[in-house]
C-alpha positions as CSV (number, residue, x, y, z in Angstrom):
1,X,-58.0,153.8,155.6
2,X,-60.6,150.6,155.5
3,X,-57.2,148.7,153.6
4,X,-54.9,149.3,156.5
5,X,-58.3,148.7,158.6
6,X,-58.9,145.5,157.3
7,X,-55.0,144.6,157.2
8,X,-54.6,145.4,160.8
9,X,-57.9,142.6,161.2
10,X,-56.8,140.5,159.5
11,X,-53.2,140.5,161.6
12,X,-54.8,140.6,164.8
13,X,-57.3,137.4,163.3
14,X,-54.4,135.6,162.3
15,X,-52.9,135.9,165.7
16,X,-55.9,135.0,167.6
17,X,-56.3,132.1,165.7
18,X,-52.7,130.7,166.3
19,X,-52.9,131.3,170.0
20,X,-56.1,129.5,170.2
21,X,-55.0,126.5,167.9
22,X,-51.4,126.4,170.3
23,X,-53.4,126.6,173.6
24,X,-55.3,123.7,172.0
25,X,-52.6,121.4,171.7
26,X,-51.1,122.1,175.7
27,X,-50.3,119.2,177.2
28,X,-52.7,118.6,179.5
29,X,-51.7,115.3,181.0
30,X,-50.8,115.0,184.5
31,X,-47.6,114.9,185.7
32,X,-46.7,111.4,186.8
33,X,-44.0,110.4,189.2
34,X,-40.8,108.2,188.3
35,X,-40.8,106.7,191.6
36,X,-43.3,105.8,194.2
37,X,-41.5,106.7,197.8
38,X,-44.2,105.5,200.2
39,X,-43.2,104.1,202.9
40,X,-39.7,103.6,202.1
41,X,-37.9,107.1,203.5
42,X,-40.0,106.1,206.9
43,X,-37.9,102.8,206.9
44,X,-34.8,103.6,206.2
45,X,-35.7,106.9,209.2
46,X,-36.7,104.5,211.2
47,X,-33.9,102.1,210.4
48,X,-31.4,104.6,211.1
49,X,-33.0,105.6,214.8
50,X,-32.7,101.7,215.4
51,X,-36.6,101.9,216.8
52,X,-37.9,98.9,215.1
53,X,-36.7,95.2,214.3
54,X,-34.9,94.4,211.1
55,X,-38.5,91.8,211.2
56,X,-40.9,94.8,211.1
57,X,-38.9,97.0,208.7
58,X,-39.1,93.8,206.4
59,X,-42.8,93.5,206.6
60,X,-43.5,97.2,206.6
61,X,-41.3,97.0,202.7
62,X,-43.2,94.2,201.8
63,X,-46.1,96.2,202.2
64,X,-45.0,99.3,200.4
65,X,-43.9,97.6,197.5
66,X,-47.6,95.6,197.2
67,X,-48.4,99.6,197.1
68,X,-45.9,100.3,194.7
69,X,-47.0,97.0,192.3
70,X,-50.7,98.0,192.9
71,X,-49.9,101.5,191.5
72,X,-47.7,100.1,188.7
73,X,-45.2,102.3,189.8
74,X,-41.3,101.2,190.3
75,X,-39.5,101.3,193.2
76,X,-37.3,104.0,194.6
77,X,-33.5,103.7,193.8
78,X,-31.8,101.7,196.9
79,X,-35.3,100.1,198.0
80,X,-34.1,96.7,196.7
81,X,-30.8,97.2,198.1
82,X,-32.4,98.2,201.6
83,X,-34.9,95.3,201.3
84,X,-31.4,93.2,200.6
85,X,-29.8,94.4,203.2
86,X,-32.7,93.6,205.7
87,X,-33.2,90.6,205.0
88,X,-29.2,89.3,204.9
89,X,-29.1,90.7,208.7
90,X,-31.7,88.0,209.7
91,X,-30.2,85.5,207.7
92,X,-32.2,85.5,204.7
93,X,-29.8,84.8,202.4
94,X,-31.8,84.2,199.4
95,X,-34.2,86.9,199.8
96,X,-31.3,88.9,200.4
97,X,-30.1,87.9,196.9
98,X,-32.8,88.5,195.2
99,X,-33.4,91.8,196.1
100,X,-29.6,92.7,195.7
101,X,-29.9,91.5,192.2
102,X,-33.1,93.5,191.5
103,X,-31.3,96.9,192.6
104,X,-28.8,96.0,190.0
105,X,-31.4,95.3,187.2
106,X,-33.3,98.2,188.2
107,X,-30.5,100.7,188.7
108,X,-27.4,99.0,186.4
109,X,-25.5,102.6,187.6
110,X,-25.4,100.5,191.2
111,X,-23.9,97.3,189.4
112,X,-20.8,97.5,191.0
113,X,-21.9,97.8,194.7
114,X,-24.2,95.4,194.5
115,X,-21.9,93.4,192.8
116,X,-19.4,93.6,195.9
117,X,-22.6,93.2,198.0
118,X,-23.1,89.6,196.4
119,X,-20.1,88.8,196.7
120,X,-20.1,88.5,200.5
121,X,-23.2,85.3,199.9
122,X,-20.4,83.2,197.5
């Protein structure tokens, strides 16, 4: 009996110690997100209910993604392409560029719109 004692021990040891060296190597690191969305789904809402001027919806981006830089976080996909798109209805041409061409760098699946998007500056 004390062999099939100290057999059974020596099981249920073995066990223990694997579960505690496995719950020792969790990850414990926080979960991090891919994108930083403030501020940018209140524009484009706010965009879409026409409440505010292309002007403040330019400024209000401007401000998220100094948020976004100072979290080094990216940008949301279609941020750039909104900023773009802003900034081309005031006649911002350049800016509008710019931020056109960022979308595509950022997002090369989008490469193609923006592509036709830059086309319309040429």
């Amino acid at each position: 009996m004390s062999t099939r004692t100290n057999l059974t021990t020596g099981i249920a040891l073995s066990v223990a110690a694997a579960c505690a060296l496995l719950s020792g190597c969790a990850n414990t690191t926080k979960s991090v997100a891919l994108y930083q969305w403030d501020g940018y789904q209140p524009q484009v809402y706010e965009y879409f209910k026409g409440q505010t001027s292309p002007l403040q919806q330019i400024d209000a981006l401007e401000k998220a993604r100094e948020q976004i830089l100072a979290k080094n976080a990216s940008a949301p996909p279609g941020f750039h392409a909104h900023l773009g798109m802003l900034y081309a209805s005031v006649g911002k041409d350049q800016q509008a560029k710019q931020e056109l061409l960022a979308e595509k760098q950022s997002f090369p699946e989008s490469a193609i719109y923006m592509d036709f998007l830059l086309s319309k500056f040429q």
